[in-house]
C-alpha positions in Angstrom: 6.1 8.2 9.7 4.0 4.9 11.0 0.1 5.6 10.5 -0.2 5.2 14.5 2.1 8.7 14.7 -0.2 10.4 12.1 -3.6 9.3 14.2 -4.6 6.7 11.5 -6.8 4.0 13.3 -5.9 0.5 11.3 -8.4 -1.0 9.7 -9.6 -4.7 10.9 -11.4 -6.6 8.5 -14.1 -9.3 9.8 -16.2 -11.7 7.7 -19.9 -11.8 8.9 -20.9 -15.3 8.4 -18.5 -17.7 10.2 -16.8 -15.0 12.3 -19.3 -13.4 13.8 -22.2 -15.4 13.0 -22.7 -19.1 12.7 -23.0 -20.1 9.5 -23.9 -23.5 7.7 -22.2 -22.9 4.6 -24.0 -21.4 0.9 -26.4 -24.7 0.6 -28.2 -23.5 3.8 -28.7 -20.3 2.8 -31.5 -17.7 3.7 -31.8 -14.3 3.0 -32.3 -12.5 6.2 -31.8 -15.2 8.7 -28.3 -15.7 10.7 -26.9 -18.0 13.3 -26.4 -17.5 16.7 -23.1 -15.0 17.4 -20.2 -16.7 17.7 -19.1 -17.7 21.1 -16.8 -14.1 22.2 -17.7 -12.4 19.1 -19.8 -9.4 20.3 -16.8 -8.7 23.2 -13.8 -8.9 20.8 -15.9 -7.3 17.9 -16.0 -4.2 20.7 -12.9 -3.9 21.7 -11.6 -4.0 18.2 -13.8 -1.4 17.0 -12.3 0.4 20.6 -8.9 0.8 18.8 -9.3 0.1 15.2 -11.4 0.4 12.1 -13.7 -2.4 12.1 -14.8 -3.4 8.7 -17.5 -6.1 8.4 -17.4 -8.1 4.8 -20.2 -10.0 3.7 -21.1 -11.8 0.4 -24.8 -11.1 1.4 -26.8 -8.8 -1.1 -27.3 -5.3 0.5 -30.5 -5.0 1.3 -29.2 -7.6 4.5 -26.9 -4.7 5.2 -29.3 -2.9 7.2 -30.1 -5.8 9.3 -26.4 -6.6 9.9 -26.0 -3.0 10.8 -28.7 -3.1 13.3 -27.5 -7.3 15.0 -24.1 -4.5 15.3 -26.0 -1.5 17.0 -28.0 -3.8 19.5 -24.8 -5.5 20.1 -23.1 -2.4 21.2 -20.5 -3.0 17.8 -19.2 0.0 16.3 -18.6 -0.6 12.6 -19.8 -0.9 8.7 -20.3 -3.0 6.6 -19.8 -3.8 2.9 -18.6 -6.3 0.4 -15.6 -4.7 -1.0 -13.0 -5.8 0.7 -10.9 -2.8 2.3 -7.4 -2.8 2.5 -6.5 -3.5 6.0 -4.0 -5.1 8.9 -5.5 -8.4 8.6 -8.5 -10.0 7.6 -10.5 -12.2 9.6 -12.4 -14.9 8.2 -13.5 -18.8 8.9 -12.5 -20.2 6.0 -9.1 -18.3 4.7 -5.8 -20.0 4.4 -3.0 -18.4 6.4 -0.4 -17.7 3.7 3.3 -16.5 4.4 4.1 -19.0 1.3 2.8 -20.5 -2.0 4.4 -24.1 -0.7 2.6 -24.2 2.9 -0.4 -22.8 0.9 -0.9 -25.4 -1.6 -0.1 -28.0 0.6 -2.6 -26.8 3.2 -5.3 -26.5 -0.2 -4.5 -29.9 -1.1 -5.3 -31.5 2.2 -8.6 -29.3 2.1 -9.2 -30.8 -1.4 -9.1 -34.5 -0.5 -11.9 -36.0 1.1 -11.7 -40.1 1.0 -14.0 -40.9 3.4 -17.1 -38.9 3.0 -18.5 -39.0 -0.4 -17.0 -35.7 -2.4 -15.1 -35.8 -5.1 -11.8 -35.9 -5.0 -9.4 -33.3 -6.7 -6.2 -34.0 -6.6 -4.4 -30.7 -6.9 -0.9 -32.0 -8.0 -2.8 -34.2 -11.1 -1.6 -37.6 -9.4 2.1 -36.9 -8.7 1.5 -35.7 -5.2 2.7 -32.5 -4.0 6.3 -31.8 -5.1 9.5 -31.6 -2.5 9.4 -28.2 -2.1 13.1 -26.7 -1.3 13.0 -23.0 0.3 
């Protein structure tokens, strides 16, 4: 029996900062303070939580949890928060790699770990070879 016949709401799991929230990355972090909502956040926030179990993960300490909770109360967003990550339908978050396969996912990781032109190091995730020919 599919959970929808036995009244069991799926669970949507969002990350706060980046998904909702602008975010400039962990060397611009404050406790306490957030960016702006992301642009259609609050309105797709609510009408997930309409049919679903909205789940909101953070990496934040919990004593931000309460002000989270209230930025979702004020905001008219039904939902909790936490930093265990629930299981769930999907999971939303700005910096995840979509994976359906290890060969699309390292290649995608490899482009994310070369930067030539702006200063990082760079890790070259295939040790100099390149990525293999991958054969499905």
């Amino acid at each position: 029996m599919a959970d929808e016949e036995r009244g069991v709401r799926p669970t949507v799991c969002v990350d706060w900062d980046g998904a909702c929230v602008e975010y400039g990355g962990w060397q611009n972090y404050k406790p306490g303070k957030y960016g702006k909502w992301q642009r259609g956040a609050v309105e797709a926030l609510r009408r997930i939580a309409r049919c679903c179990d909205l789940v909101i993960l953070t990496a934040r300490p919990e004593p931000e949890w309460d002000k989270i909770r209230q930025w979702l109360c004020v905001a008219g967003v039904n939902g909790r928060v936490t930093n265990l990550k629930p299981p769930a339908l999907v999971y939303i978050d700005d910096r995840a790699i979509g994976h359906d396969n290890w060969w699309k996912t390292e290649d995608t990781l490899a482009e994310l770990l070369w930067w030539p032109d702006d200063g990082w190091a760079q890790v070259d995730l295939f040790g100099g070879e390149g990525p293999p020919e991958w054969k499905e």
